[in-house]
C-alpha positions as CSV (number, residue, x, y, z in Angstrom):
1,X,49.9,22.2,73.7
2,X,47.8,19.6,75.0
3,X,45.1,17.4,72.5
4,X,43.1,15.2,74.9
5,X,44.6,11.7,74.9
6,X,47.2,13.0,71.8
7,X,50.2,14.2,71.7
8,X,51.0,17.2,69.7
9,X,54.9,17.3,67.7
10,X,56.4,20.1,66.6
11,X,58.9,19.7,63.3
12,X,61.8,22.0,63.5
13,X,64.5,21.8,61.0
14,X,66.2,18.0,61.9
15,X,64.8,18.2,65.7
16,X,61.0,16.8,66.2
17,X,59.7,18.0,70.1
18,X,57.0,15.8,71.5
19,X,54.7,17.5,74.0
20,X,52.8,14.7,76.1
21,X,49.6,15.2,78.2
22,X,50.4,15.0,81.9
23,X,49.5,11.1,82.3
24,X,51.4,10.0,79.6
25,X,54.5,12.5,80.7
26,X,54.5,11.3,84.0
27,X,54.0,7.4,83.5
28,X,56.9,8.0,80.9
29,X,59.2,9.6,83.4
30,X,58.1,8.2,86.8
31,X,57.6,12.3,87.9
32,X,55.2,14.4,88.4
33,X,54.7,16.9,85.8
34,X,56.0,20.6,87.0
35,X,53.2,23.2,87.9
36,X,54.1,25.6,85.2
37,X,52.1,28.8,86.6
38,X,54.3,28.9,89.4
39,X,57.7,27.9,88.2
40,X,59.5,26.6,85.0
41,X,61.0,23.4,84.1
42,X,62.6,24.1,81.2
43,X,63.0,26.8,77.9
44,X,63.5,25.7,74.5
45,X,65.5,27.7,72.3
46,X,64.8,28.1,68.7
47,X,66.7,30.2,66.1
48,X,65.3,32.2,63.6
49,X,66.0,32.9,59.9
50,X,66.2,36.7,60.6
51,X,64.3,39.3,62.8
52,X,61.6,39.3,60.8
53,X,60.9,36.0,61.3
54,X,61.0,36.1,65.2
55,X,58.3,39.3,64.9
56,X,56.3,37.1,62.5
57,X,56.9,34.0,65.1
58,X,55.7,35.9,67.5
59,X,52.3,37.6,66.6
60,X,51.6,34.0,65.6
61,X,52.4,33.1,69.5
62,X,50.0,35.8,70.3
63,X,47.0,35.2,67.7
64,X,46.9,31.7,69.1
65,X,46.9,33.1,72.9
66,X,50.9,32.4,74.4
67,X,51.8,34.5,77.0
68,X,55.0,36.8,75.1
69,X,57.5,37.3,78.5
70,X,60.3,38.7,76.7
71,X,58.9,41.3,73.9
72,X,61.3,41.1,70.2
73,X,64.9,43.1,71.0
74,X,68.3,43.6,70.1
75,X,70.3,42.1,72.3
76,X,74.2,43.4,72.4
77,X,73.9,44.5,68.8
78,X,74.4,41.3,67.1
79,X,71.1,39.4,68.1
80,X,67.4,39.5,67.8
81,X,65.1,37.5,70.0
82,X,62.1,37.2,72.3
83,X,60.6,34.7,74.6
84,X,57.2,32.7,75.3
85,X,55.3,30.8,76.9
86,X,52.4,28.1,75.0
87,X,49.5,27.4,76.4
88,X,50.5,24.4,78.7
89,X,53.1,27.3,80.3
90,X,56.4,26.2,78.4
91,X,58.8,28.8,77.8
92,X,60.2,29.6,74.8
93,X,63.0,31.5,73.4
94,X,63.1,32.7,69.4
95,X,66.9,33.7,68.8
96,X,68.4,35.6,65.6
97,X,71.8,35.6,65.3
98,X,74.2,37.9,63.1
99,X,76.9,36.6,63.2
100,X,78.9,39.1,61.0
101,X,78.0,41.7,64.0
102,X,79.3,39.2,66.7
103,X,82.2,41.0,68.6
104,X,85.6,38.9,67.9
105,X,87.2,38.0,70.9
C-alpha cells in the first residue's frame, strides 16, 4: 500500500500497522526491503467478527485489486478464514474463530 513519499496506516482494533515506501523502510531498518513477487517476509493475521465479515473483507481485497491466495474456508470445523496479498505483495490472513466449536483437549 504505497502513497508516493507517504506512508499509509491501517487502524485495527488497539494495533495501528504502518506500511512505509521502500526508502523510508530501508533507511529505518538498515535492509533492503524483501522482493515480495518472489518470496515473503512476513503475514499479518487479523481476526474477524464472524464469517461474514472475512467474505465481506475479502471482496473488498478483491474490488481494490489484492491477489486472494487462500479462498474463504472452514478450517477443522471451528474456524473460518482466508488469506491475501495487498498490492505491495504483503500477505494476509483474515481468521474467524468459534470458539464454542473448538475441540477441548
Amino acid at each position: 500500500m504505497s502513497f508516493g513519499n507517504e506512508r499509509a496506516k491501517l487502524d485495527i482494533g488497539q494495533t495501528t500497522i504502518l506500511l512505509f515506501p521502500d526508502a523510508a523502510f530501508e533507511q529505518f531498518t538498515g535492509s533492503k526491503t524483501a522482493d515480495t513477487s518472489h518470496s515473503a517476509e512476513v503475514i499479518f493475521s487479523v481476526g474477524a467478527k464472524s464469517r461474514e465479515e472475512v467474505d465481506a473483507l475479502i471482496q473488498k481485497v478483491e474490488l481494490a485489486g489484492g491477489c486472494i491466495f487462500g479462498k474463504p474456508s472452514e478450517i477443522d470445523g471451528w474456524m473460518y478464514g482466508a488469506g491475501f496479498a495487498d498490492l505491495d505483495g504483503h500477505r494476509w490472513n483474515l481468521l474467524y474463530m468459534d470458539e464454542s466449536k473448538q475441540p477441548k483437549r
